[in-house]
Biopython code that builds the backbone (N, CA, C, O; Angstrom):
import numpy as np
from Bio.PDB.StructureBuilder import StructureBuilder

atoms = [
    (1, "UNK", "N", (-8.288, 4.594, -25.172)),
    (1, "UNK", "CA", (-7.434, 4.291, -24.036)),
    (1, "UNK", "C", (-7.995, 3.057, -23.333)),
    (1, "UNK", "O", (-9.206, 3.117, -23.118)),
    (2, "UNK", "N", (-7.432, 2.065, -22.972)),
    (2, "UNK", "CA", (-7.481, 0.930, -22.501)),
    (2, "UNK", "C", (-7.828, 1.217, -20.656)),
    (2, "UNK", "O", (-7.132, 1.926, -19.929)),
    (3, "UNK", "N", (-9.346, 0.281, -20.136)),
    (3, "UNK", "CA", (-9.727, 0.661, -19.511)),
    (3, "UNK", "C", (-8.631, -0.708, -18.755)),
    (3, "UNK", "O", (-8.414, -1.756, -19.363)),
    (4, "UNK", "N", (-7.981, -0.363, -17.182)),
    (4, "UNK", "CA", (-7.257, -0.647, -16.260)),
    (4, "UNK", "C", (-8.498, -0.993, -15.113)),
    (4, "UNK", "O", (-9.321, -0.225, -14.614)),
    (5, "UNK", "N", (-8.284, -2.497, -14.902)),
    (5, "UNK", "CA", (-8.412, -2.460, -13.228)),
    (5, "UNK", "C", (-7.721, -2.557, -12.291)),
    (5, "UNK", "O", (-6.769, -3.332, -12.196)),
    (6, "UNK", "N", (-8.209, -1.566, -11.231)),
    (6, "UNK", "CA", (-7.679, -1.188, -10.049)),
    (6, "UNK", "C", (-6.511, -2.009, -9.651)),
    (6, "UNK", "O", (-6.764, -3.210, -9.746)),
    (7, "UNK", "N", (-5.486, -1.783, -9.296)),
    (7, "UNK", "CA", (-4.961, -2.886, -8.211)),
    (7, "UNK", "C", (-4.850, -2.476, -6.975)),
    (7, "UNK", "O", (-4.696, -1.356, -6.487)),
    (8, "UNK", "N", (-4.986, -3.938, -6.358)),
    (8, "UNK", "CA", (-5.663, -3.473, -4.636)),
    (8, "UNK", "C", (-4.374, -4.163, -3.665)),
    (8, "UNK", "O", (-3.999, -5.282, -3.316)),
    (9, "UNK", "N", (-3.953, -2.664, -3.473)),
    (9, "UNK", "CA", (-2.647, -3.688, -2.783)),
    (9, "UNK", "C", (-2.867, -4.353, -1.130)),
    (9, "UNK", "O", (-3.201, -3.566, -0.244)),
    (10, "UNK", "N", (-2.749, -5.189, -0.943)),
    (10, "UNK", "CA", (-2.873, -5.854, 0.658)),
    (10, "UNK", "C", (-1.708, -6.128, 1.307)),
    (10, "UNK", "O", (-0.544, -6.149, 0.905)),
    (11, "UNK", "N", (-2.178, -6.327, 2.333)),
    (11, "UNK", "CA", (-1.384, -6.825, 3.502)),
    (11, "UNK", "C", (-1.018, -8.634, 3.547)),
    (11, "UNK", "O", (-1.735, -9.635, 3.524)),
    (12, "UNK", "N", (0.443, -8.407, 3.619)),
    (12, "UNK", "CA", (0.520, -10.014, 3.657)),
    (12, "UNK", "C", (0.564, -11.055, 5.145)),
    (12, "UNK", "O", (0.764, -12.262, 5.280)),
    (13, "UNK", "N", (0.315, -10.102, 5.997)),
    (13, "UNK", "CA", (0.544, -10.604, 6.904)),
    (13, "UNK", "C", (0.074, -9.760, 8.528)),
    (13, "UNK", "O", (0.068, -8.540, 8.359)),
    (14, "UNK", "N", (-0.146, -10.002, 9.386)),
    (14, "UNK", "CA", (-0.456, -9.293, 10.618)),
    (14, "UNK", "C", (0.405, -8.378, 11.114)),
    (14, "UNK", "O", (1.542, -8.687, 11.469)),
    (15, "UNK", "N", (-0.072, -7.168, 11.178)),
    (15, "UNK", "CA", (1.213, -6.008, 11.137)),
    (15, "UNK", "C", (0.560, -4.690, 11.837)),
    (15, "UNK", "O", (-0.643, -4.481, 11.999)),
    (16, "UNK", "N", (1.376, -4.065, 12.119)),
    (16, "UNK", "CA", (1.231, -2.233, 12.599)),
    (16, "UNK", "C", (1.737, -1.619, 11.710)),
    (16, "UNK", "O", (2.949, -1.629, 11.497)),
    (17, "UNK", "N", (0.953, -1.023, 11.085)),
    (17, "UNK", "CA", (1.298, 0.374, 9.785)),
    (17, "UNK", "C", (2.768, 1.137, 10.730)),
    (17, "UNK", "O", (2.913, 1.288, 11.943)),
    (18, "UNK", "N", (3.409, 1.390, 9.917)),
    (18, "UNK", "CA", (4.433, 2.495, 10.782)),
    (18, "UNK", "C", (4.471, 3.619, 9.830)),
    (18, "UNK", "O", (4.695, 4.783, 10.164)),
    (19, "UNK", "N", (4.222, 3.184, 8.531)),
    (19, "UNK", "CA", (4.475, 4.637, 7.586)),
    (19, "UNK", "C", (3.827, 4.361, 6.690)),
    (19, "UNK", "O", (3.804, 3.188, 6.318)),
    (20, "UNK", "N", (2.796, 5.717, 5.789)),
    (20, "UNK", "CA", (2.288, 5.945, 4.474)),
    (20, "UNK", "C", (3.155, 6.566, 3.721)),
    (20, "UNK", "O", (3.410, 7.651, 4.244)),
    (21, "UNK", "N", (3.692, 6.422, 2.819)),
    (21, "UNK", "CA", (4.605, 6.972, 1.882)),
    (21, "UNK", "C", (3.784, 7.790, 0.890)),
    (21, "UNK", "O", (3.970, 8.937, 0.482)),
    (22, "UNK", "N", (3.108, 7.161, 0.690)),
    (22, "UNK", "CA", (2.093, 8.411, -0.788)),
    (22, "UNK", "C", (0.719, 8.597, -0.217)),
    (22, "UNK", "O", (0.080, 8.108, 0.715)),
    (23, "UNK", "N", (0.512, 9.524, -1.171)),
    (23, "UNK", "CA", (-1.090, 10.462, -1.320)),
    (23, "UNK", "C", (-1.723, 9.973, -1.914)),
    (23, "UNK", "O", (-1.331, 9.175, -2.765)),
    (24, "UNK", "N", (-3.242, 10.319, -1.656)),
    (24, "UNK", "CA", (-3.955, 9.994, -3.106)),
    (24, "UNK", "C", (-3.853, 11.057, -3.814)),
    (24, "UNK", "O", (-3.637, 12.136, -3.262)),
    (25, "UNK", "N", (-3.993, 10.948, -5.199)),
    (25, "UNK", "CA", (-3.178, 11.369, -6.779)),
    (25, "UNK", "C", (-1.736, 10.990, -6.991)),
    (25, "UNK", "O", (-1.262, 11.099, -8.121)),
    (26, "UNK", "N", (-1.053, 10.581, -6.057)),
    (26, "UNK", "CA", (0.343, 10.549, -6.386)),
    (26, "UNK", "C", (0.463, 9.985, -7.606)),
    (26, "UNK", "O", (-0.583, 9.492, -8.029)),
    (27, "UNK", "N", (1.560, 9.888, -8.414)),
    (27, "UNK", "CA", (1.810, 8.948, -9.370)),
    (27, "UNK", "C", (3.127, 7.596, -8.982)),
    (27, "UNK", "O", (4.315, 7.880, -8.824)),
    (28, "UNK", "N", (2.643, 6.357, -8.903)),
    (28, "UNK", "CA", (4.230, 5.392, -8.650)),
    (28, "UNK", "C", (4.468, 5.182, -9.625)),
    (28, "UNK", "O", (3.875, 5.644, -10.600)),
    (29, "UNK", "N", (5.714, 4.176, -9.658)),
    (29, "UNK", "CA", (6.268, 3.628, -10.369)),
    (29, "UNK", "C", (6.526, 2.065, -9.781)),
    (29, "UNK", "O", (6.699, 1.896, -8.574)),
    (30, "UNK", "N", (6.537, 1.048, -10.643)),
    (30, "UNK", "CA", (6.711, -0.394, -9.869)),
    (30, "UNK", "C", (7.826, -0.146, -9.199)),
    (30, "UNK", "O", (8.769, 0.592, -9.486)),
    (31, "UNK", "N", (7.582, -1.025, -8.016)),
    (31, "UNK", "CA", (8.875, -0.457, -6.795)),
    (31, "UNK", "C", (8.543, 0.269, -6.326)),
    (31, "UNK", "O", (8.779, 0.055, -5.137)),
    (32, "UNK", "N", (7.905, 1.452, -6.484)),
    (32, "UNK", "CA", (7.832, 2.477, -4.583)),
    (32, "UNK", "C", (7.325, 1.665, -3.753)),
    (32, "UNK", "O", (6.469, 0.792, -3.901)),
    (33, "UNK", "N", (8.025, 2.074, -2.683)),
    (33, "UNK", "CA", (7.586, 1.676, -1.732)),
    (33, "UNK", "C", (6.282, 2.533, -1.076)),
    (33, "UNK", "O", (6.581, 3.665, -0.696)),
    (34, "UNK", "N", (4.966, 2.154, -0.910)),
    (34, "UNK", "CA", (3.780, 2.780, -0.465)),
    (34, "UNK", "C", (3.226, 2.898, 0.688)),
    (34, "UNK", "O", (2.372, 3.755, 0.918)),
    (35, "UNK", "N", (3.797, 1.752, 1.853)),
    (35, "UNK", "CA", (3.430, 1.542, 3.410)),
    (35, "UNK", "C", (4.931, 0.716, 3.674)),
    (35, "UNK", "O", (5.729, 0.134, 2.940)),
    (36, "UNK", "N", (4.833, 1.039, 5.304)),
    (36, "UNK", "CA", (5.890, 0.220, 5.496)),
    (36, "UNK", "C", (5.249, -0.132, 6.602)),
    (36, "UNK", "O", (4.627, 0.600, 7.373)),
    (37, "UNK", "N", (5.407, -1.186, 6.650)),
    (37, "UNK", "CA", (4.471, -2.525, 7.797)),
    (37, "UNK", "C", (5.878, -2.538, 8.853)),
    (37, "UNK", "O", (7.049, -2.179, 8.736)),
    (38, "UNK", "N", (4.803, -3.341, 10.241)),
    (38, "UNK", "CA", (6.441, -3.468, 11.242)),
    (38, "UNK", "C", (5.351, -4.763, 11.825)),
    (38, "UNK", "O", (4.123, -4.810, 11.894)),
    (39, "UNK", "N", (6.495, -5.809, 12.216)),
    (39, "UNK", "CA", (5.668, -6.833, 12.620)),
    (39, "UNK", "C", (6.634, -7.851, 13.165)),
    (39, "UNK", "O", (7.511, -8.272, 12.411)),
    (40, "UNK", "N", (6.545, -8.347, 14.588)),
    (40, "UNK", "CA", (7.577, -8.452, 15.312)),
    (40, "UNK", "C", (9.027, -7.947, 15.160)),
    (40, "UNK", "O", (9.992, -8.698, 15.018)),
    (41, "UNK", "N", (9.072, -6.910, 15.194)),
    (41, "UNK", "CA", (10.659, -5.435, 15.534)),
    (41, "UNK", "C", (11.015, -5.963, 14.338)),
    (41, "UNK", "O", (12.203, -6.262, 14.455)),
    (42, "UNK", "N", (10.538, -6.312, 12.969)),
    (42, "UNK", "CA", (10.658, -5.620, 11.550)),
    (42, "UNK", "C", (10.109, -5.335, 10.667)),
    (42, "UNK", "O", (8.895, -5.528, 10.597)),
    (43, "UNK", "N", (10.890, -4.710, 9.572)),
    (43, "UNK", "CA", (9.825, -3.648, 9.081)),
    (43, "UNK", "C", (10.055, -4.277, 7.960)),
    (43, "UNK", "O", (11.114, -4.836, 7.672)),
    (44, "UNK", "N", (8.627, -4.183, 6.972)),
    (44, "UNK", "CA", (8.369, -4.753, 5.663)),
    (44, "UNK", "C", (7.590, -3.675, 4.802)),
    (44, "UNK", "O", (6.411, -3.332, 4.710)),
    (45, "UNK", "N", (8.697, -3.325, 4.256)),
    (45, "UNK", "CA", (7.821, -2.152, 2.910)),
    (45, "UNK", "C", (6.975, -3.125, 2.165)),
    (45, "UNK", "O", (7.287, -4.284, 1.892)),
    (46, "UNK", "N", (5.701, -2.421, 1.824)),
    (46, "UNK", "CA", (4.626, -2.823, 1.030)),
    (46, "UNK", "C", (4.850, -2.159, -0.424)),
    (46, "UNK", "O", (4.115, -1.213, -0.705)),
    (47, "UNK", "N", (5.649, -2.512, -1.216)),
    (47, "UNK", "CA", (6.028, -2.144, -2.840)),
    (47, "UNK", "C", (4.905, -2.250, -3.696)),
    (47, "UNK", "O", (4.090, -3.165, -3.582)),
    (48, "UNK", "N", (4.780, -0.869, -5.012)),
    (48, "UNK", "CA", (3.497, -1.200, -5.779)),
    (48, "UNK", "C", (4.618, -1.876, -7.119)),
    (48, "UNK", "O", (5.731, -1.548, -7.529)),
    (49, "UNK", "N", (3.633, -2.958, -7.482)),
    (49, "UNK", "CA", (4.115, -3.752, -8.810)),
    (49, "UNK", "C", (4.032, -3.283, -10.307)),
    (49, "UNK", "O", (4.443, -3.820, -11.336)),
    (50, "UNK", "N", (3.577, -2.480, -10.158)),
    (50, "UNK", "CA", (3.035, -1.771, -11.400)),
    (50, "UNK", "C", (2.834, -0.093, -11.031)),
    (50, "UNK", "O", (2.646, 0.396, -9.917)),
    (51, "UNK", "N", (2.935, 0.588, -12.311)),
    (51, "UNK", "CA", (3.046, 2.158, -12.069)),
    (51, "UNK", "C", (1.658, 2.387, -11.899)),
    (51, "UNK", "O", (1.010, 1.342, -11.938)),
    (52, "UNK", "N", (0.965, 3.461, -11.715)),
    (52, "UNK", "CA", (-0.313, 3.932, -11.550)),
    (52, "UNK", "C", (-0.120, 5.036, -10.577)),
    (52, "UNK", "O", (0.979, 5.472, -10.235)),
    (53, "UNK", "N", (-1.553, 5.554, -10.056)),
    (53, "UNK", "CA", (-2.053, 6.591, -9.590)),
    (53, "UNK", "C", (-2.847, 6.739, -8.415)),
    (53, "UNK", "O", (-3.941, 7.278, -8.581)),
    (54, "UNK", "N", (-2.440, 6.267, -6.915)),
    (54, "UNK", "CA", (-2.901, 6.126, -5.793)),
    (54, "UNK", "C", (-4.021, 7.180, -6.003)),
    (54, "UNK", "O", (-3.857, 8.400, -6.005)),
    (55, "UNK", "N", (-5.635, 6.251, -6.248)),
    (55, "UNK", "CA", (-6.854, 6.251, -5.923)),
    (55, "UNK", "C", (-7.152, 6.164, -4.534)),
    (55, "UNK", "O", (-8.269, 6.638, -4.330)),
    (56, "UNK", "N", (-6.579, 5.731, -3.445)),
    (56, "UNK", "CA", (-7.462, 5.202, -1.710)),
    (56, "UNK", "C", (-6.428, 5.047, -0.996)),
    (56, "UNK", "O", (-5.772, 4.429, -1.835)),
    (57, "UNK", "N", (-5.698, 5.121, -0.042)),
    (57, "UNK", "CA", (-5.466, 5.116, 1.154)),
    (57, "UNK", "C", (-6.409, 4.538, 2.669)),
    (57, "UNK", "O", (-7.068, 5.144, 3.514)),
    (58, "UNK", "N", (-6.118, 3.326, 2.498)),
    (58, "UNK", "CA", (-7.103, 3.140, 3.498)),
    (58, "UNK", "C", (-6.225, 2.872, 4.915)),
    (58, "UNK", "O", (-6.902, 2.438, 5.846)),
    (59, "UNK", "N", (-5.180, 3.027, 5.105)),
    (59, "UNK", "CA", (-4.716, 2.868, 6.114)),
    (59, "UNK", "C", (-3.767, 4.475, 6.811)),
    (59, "UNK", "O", (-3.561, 5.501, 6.163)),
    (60, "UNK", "N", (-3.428, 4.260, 7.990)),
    (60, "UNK", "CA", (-2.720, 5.383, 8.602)),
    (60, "UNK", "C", (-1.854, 4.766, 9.951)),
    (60, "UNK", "O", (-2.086, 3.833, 10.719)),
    (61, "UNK", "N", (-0.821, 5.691, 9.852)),
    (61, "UNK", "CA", (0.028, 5.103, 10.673)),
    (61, "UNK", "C", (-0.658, 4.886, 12.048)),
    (61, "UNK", "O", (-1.666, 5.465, 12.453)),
    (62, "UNK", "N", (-0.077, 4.143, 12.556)),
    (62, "UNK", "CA", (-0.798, 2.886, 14.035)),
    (62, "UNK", "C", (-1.956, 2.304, 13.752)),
    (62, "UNK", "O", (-2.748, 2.800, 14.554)),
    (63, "UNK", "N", (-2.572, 1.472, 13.020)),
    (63, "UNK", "CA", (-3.343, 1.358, 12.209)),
    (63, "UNK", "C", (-2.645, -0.255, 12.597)),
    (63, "UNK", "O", (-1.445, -0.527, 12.571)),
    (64, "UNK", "N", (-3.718, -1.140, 12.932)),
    (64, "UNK", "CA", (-3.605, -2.955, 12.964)),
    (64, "UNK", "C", (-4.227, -3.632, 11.515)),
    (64, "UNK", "O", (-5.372, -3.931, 11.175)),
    (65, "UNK", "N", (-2.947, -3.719, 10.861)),
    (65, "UNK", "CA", (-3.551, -4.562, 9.874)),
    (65, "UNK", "C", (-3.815, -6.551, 9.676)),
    (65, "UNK", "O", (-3.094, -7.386, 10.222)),
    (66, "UNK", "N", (-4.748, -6.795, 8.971)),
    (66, "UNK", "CA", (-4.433, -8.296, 9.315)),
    (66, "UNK", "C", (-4.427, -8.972, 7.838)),
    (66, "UNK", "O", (-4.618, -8.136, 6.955)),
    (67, "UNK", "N", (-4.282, -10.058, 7.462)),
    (67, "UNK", "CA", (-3.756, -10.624, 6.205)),
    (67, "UNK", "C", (-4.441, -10.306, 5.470)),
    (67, "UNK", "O", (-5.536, -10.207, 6.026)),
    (68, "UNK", "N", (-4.514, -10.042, 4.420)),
    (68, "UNK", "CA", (-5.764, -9.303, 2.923)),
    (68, "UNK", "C", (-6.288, -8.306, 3.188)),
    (68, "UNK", "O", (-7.423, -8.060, 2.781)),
    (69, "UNK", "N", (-5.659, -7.554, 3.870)),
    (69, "UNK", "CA", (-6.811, -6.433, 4.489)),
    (69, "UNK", "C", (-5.627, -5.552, 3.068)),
    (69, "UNK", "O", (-4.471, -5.742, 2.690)),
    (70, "UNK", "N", (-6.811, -4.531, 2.660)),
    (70, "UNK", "CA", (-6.234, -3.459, 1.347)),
    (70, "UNK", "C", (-6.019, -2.253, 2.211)),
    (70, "UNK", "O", (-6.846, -1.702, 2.939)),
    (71, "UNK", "N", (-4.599, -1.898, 1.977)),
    (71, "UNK", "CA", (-3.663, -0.686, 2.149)),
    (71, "UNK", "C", (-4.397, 0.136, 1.223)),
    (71, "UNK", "O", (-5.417, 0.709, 1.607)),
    (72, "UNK", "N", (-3.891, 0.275, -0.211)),
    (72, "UNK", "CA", (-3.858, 0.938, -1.029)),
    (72, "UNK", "C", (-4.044, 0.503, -2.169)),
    (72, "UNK", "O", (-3.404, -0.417, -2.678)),
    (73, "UNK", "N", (-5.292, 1.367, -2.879)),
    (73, "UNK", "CA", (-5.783, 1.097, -4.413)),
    (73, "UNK", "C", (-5.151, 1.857, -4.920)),
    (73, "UNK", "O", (-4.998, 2.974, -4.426)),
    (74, "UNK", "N", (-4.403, 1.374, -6.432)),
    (74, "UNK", "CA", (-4.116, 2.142, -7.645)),
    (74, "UNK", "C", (-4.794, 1.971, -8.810)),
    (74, "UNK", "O", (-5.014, 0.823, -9.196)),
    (75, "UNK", "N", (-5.116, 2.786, -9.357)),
    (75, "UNK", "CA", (-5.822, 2.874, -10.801)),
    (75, "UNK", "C", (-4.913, 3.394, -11.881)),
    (75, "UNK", "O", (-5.328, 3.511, -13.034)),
]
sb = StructureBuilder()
sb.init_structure("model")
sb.init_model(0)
sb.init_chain("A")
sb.init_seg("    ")
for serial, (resi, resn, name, xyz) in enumerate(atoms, 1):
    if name == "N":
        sb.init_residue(resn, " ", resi, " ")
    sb.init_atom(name, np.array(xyz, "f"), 0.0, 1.0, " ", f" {name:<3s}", serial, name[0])
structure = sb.get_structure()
């Protein structure tokens, strides 16, 4: 089995978490949506690009994120 690195999903921009959509173990699919960011009165889902298996959660709702900062690892 072909060893995968992580992908580390970030933040593109200066934002307030408003929602975690998955767990760690979940399984995605490219396209879920995994956080949904709000940043001046709108909201920007954070989509995973690839399928995998939410490893980390590093964020929670009201939570100040700032540009590159990592939401969520998938393995």
């Amino acid at each position: 089995m072909p060893v995968t690195k992580p992908q580390e999903i970030v933040s593109d921009l200066v934002a307030n978490v408003a929602q975690v959509q998955v767990t760690v173990g979940q399984q995605v699919e490219g396209g879920d949506e995994l956080v949904l960011l709000e940043s001046m009165k709108m909201e920007i889902p954070v989509v995973a690009e690839l399928p995998g298996t939410v490893s980390d959660v590093r964020v929670q709702p009201g939570d100040v994120v700032q540009e590159g900062d990592i939401l969520v690892i998938l393995t």
